[in-house]
N, CA, C and O of each residue as an XYZ file, in Angstrom:
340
protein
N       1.532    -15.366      5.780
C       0.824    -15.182      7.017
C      -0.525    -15.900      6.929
O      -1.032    -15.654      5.835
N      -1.302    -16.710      7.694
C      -2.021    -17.602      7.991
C      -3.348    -15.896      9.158
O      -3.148    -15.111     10.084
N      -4.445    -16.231      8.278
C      -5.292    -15.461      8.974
C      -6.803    -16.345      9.232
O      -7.199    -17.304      8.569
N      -7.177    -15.985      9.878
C      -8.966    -16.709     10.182
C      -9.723    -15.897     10.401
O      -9.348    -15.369     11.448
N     -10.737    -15.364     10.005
C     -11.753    -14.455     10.042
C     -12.961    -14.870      9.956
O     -13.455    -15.260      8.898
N     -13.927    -14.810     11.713
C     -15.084    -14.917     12.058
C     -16.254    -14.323     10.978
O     -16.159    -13.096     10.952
N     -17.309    -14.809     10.096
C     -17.849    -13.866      9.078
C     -19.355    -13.587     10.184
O     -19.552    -14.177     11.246
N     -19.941    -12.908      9.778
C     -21.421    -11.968     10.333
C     -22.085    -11.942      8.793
O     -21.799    -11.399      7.725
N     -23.025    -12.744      9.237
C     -24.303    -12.681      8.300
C     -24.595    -12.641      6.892
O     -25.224    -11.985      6.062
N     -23.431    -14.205      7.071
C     -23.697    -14.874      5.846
C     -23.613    -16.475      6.020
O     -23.518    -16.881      7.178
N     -23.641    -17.436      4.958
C     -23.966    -18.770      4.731
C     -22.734    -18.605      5.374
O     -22.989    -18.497      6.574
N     -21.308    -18.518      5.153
C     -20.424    -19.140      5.315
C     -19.946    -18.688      6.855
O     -20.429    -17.757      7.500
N     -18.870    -19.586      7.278
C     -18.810    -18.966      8.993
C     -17.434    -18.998      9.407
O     -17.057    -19.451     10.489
N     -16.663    -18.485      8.480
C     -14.931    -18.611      8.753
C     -14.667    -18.369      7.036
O     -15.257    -18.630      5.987
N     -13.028    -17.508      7.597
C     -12.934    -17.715      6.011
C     -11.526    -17.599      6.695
O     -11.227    -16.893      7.659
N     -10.479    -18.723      5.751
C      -9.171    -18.683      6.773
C      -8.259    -18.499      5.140
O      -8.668    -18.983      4.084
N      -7.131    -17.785      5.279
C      -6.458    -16.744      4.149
C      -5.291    -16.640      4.639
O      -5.030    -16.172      5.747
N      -4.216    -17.236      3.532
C      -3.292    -17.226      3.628
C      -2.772    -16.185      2.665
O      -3.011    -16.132      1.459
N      -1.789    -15.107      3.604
C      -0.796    -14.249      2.532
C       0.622    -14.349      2.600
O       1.175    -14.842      3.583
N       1.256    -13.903      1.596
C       2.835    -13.866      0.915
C       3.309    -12.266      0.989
O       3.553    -11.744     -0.098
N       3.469    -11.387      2.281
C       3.370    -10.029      1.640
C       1.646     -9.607      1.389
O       0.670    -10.099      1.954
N       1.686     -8.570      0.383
C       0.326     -8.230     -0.118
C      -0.174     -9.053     -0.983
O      -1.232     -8.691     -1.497
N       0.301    -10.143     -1.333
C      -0.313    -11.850     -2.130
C      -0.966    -12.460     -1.209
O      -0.793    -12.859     -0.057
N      -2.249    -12.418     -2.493
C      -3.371    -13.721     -1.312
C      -2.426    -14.653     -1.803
O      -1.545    -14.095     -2.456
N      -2.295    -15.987     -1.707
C      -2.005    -17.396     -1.885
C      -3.126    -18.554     -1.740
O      -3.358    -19.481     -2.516
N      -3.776    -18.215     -0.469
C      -5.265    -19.141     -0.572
C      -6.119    -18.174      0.078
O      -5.887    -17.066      0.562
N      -7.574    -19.143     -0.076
C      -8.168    -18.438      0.311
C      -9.291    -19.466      0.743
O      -9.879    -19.852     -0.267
N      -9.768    -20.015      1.846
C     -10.613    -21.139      2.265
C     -12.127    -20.876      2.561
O     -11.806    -20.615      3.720
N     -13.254    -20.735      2.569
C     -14.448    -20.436      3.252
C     -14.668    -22.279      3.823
O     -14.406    -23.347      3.268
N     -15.297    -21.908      5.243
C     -16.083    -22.990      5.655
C     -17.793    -22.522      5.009
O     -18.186    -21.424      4.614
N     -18.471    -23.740      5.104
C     -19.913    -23.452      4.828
C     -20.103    -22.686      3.684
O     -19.225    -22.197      2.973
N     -21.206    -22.621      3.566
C     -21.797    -21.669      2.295
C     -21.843    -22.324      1.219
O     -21.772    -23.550      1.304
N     -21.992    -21.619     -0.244
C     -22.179    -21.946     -1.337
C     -21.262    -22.724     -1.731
O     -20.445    -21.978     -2.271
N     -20.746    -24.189     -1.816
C     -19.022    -24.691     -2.058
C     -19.077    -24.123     -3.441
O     -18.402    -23.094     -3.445
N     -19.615    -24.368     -4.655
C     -18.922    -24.012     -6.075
C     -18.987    -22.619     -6.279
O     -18.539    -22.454     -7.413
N     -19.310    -21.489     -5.787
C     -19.592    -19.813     -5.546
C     -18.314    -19.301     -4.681
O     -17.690    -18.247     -4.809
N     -18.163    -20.100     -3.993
C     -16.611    -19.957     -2.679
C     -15.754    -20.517     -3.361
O     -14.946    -19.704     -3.809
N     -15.582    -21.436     -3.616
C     -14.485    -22.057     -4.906
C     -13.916    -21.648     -5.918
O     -12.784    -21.717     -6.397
N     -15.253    -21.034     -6.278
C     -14.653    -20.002     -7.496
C     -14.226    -19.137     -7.129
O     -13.077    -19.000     -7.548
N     -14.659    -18.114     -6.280
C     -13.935    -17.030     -5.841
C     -12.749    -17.003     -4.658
O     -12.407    -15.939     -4.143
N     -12.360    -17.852     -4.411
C     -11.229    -18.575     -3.949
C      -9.928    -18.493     -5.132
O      -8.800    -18.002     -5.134
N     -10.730    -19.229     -6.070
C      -9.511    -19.526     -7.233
C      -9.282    -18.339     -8.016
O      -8.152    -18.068     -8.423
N     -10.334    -17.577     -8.263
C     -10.284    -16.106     -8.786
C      -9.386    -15.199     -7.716
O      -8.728    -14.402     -8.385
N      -9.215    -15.092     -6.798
C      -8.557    -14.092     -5.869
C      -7.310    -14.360     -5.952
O      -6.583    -13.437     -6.318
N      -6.571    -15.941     -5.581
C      -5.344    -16.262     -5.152
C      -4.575    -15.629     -6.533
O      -4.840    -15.928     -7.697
N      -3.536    -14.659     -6.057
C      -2.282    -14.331     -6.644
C      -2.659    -12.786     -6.727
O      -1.847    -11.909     -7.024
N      -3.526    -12.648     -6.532
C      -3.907    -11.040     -6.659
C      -3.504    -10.360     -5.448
O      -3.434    -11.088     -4.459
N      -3.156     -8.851     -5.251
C      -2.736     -8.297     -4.322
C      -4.275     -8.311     -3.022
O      -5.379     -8.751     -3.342
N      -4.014     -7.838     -1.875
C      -4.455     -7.461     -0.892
C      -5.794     -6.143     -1.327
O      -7.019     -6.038     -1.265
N      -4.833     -5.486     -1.686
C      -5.983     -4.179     -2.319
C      -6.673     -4.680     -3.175
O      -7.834     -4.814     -2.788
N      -6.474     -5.061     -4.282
C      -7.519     -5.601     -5.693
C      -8.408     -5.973     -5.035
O      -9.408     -5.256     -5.006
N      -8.400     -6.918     -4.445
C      -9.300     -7.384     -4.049
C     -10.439     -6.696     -2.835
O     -11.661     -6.823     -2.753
N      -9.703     -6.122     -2.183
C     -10.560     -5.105     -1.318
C     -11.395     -4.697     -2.089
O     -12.591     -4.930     -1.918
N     -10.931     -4.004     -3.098
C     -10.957     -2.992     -3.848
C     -12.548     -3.421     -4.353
O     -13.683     -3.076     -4.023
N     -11.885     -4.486     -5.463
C     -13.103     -5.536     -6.477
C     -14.539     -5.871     -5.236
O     -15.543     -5.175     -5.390
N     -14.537     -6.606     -4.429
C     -15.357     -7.239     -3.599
C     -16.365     -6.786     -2.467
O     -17.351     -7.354     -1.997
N     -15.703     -5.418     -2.159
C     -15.869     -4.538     -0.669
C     -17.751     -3.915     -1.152
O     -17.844     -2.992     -1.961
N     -18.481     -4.273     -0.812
C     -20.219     -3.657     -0.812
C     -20.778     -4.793     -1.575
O     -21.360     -4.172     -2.464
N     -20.983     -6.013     -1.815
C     -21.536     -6.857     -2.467
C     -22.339     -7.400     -1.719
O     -21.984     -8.226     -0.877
N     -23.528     -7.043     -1.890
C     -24.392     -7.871     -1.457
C     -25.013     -9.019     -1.650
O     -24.713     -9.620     -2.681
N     -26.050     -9.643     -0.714
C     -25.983    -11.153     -0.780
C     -27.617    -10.710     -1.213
O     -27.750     -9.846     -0.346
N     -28.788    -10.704     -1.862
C     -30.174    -10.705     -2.317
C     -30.252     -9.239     -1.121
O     -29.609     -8.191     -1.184
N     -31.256     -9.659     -0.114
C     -31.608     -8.161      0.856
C     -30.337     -7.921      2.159
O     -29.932     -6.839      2.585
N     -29.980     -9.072      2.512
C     -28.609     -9.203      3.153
C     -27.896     -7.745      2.830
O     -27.932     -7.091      1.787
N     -27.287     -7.483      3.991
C     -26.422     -6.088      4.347
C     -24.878     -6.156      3.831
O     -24.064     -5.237      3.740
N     -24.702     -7.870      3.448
C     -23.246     -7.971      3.162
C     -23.288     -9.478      2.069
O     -24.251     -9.649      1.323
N     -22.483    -10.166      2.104
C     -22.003    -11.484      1.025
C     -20.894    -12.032      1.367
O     -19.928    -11.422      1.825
N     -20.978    -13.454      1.126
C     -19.132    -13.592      1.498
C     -18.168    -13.357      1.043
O     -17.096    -13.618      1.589
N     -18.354    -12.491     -0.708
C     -17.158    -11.744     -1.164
C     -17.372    -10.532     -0.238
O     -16.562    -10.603      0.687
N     -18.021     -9.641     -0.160
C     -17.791     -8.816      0.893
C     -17.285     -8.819      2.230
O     -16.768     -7.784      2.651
N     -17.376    -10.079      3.135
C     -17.164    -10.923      4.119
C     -15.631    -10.835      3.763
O     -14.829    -10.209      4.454
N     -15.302    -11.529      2.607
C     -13.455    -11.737      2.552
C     -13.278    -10.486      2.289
O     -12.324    -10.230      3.022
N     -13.489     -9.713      1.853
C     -13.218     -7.997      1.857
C     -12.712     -7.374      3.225
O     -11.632     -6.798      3.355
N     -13.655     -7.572      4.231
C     -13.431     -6.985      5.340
C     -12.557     -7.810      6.156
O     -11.896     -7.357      7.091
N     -12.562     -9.375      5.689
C     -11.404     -9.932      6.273
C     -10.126     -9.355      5.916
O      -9.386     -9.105      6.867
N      -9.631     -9.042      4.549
C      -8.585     -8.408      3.964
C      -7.923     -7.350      4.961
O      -6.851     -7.319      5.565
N      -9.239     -6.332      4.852
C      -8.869     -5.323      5.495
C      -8.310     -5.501      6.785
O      -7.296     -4.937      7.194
N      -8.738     -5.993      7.165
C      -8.452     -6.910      8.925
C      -7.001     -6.854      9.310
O      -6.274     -6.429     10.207
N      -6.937     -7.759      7.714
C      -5.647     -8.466      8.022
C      -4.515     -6.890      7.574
O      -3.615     -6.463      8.296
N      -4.796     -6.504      6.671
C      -4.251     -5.644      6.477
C      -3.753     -4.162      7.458
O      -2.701     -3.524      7.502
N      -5.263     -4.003      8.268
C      -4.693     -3.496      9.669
C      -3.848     -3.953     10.556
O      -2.931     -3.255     10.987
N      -4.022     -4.963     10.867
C      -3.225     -5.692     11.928
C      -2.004     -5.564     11.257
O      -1.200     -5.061     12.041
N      -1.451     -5.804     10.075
C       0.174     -6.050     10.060
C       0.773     -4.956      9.595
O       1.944     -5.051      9.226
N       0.057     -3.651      9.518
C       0.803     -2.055      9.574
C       0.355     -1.635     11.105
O       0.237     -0.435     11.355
N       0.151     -2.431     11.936
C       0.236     -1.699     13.400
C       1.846     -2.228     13.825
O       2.341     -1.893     14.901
C-alpha cells in the first residue's frame, strides 16, 4: 500500500511510505535533514508497523513539539487507522 502523509512542524513536508501488510518496505521524506531521513528510512524498512510506532512516537526535534521520526510515527498510525476501518 502506497501512503503520503502531510507533516506539521517540521523541516520535512511529506513523508510518502510504502507497506506490504504490517511491513514498511520504504519509506521517503521530502525536505529536511537528507542524511538524518536516510538513515532512518533505511533503519525502519522491513520492520513491522508497530515497532516502529512504538520506537519513534514522542521524539522531539530541540524545543519543537514533534520531529520527523515522530512525524513518520503518526503517519504510521494514520495509515494504520485507515486500513482497520
Amino acid at each position: 500500500m502506497q501512503y503520503t502523509y502531510k507533516t506539521h512542524g517540521t523541516c520535512s513536508s511529506q513523508i510518502n511510505i510504502e507497506t506490504d501488510g504490517d511491513i514498511i518496505r520504504s519509506v521517503e521524506f521530502e525536505g529536511g535533514c537528507d542524511g538524518n531521513l536516510n538513515g532512518i528510512s533505511k533503519l525502519v524498512t522491513g520492520l513491522t508497523v508497530k515497532d516502529v510506532i512504538d520506537r519513534l512516537s514522542g521524539i522531539r526535534c530541540g524545543r519543537k513539539s514533534t520531529s520527523c521520526p515522530d512525524q513518520l510515527s503518526k503517519a504510521l498510525l494514520e495509515l494504520s487507522e485507515s486500513v482497520s476501518d
